[in-house]
C-alpha positions in Angstrom: 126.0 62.8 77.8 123.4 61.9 80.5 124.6 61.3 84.0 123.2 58.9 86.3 122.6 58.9 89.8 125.3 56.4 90.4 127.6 57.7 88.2 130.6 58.1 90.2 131.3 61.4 88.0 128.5 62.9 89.8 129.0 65.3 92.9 126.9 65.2 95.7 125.3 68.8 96.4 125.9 67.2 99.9 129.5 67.7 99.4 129.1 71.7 99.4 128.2 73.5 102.8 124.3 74.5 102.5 123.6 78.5 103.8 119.9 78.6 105.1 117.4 80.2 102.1 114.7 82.8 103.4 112.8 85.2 101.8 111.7 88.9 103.2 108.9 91.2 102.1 109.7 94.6 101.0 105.9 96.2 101.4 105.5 99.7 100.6 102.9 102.5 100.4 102.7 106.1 100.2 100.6 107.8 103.4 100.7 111.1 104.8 103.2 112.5 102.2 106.0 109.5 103.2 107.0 106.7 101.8 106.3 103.8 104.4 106.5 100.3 104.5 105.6 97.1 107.0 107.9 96.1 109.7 107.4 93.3 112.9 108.9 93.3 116.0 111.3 90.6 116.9 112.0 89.1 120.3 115.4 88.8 120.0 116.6 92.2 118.7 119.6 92.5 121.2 121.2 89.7 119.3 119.9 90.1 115.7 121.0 93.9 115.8 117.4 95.6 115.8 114.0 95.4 117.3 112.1 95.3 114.1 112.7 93.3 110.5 110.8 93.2 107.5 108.1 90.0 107.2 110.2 86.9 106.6 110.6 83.4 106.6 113.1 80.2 105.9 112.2 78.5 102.8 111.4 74.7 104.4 112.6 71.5 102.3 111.3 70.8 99.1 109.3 74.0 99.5 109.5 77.1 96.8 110.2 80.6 97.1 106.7 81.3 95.6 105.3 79.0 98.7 107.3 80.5 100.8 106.1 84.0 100.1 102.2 82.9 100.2 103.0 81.2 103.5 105.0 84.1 105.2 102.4 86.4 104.4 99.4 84.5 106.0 101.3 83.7 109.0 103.1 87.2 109.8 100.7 89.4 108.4 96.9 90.1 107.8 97.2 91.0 104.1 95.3 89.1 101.2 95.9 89.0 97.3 99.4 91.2 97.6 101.4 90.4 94.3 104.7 90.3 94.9 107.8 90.5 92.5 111.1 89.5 93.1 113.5 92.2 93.3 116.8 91.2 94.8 118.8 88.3 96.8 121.3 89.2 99.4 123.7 86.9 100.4 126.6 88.4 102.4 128.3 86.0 105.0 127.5 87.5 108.4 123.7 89.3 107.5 122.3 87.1 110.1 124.3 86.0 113.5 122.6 82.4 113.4 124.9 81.9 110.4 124.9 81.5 106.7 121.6 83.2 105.4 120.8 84.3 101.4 117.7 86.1 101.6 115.7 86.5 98.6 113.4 89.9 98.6 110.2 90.1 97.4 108.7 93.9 97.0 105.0 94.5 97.2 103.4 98.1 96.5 100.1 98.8 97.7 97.4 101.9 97.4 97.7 103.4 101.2 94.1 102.2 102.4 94.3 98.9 101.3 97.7 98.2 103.8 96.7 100.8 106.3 93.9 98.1 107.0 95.8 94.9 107.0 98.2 96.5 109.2 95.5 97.7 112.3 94.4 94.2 112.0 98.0 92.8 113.3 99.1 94.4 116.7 102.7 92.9 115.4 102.8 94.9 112.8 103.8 98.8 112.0 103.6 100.9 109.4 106.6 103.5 109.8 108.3 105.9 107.6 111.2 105.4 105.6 113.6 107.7 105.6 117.1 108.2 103.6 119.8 111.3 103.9 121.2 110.6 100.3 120.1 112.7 97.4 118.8 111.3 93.7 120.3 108.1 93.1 123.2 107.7 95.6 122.3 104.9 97.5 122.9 103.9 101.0 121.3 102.7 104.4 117.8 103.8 105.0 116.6 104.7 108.4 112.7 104.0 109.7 110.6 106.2 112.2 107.4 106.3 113.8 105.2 108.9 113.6 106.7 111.1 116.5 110.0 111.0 114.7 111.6 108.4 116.6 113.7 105.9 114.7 113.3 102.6 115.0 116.2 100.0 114.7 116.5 97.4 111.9 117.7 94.0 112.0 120.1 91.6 109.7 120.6 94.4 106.8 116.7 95.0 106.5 118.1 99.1 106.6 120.5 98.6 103.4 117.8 96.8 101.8 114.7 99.5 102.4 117.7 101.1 101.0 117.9 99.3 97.8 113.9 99.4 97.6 114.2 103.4 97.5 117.0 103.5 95.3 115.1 101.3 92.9 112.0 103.0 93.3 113.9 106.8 92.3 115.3 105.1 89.3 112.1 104.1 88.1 109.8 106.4 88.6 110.7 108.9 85.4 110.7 105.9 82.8 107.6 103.7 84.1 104.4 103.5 85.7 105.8 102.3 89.1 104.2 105.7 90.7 100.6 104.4 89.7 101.3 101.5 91.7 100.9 103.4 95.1 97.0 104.7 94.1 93.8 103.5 93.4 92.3 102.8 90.0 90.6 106.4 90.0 93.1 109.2 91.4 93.8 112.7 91.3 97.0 114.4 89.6 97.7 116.0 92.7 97.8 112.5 94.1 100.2 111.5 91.8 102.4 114.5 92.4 102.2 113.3 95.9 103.7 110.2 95.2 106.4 111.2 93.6 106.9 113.9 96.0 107.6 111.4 98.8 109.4 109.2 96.9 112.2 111.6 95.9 111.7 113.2 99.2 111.3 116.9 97.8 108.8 119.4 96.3 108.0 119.6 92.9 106.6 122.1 90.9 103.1 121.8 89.9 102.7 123.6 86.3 106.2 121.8 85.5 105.6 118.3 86.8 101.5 118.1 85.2 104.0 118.9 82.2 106.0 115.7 81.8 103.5 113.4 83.6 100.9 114.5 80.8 103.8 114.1 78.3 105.2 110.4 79.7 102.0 108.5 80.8 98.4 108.4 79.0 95.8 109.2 81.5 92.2 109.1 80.7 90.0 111.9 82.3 86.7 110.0 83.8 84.8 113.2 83.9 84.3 112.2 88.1 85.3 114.3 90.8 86.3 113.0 94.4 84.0 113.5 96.7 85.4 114.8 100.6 88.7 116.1 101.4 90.5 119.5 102.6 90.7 120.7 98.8 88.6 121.5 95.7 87.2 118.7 94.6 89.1 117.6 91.5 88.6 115.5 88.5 89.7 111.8 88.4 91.9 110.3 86.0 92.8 106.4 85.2 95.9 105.0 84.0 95.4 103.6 80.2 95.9 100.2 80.1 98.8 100.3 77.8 100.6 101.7 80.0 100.4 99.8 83.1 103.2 96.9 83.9 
């Protein structure tokens, strides 16, 4: 049975209360052996409960969240071509003290160089460590620091969310390609060790990890070896296309 617009059987959405809709931007690399990911200042951290947020916006009428995303990231940060996938939405009365926000995240994983760059182009931006003190696939708050070690305070829930992100990112990492994500087209196996090393936030074995990456992934050997660094110069490998996302 089609209903009309007059219909009085029809309830106005206007009847309902209408929370605010935003969206946030989870963006991620690995750099200097840590996970990291982009946070801005905010002006008003006494009353929003931290100094620094992830990138977000309010999603503006008759606008979507894919706009939304495409417009928060040209505004807030200095970033081009990111692709971004929808991860979670968080909804809980009292997130945000302005009043009823559901705030869809959107996570972003980038090769280190590539954000490193976008981020030294935007003085309101920072590229800071993220930290968590819960092992495996516990869960929980995660904490953010600068270089020097010195934490940095989230607003809204933005902490419990980097949360989620690492939490998600643990879970994934043993069944998919997600690590590959992080690095260039061309990389190391020693960079990929690195990855996951930060990620899990401990020291794996080398003989024993080469083991089940070799055994889990097809890698093709390119037969080129980087050029630069601290270490022998090793051979590159790519990721074979049937195996990326």
């Amino acid at each position: 049975m089609q209903i009309t617009k007059n219909d009085p059987k029809m309830t106005s959405i206007f009847d309902y209360p209408s929370p605010a809709i935003a969206v946030d931007l989870a963006i991620l690399c690995v750099h200097d052996g840590a996970l990291r990911c982009v946070i801005m200042r905010r002006e008003d951290g006494g009353v929003m409960g931290g100094d620094w947020a992830l990138p977000g916006g309010f999603v503006h009428r008759d606008g979507s969240l894919e706009e939304t995303v495409t417009r928060v990231l040209r505004d807030k940060t200095s970033l081009r071509d990111v692709h971004f996938e929808q991860l979670a939405t968080y909804g809980t009365p009292g997130r945000d003290p302005r009043g009823h926000v559901i705030s869809v995240v959107y996570l972003a994983i980038l090769p280190a160089e590539m954000l490193i760059k976008g981020v030294e182009a935007n003085s309101g931006l920072r590229l800071v460590r993220v930290l968590v003190d819960w092992p495996g696939e516990t869960g929980g708050t995660a904490h953010v620091s600068d270089d020097t070690g010195a934490p940095m305070h989230m607003a809204f829930d933005h902490a419990d969310i980097l949360g989620d992100m690492v939490k998600r990112l643990r879970g994934k990492l043993d069944y998919t390609p997600i690590g590959f994500e992080f690095l260039p087209s061309r990389f190391t196996l020693r960079d990929v060790q690195a990855v996951h090393e930060a990620i899990l936030d401990q020291s794996l074995t080398k003989p024993a990890f080469r083991r089940k990456l070799l055994d889990r992934h097809t890698l093709r050997a390119t037969g080129v070896r980087e050029s630069g660094g601290a270490y022998r110069p090793a051979e590159l490998y790519e990721l074979s296309q049937d195996q990326e996302e």
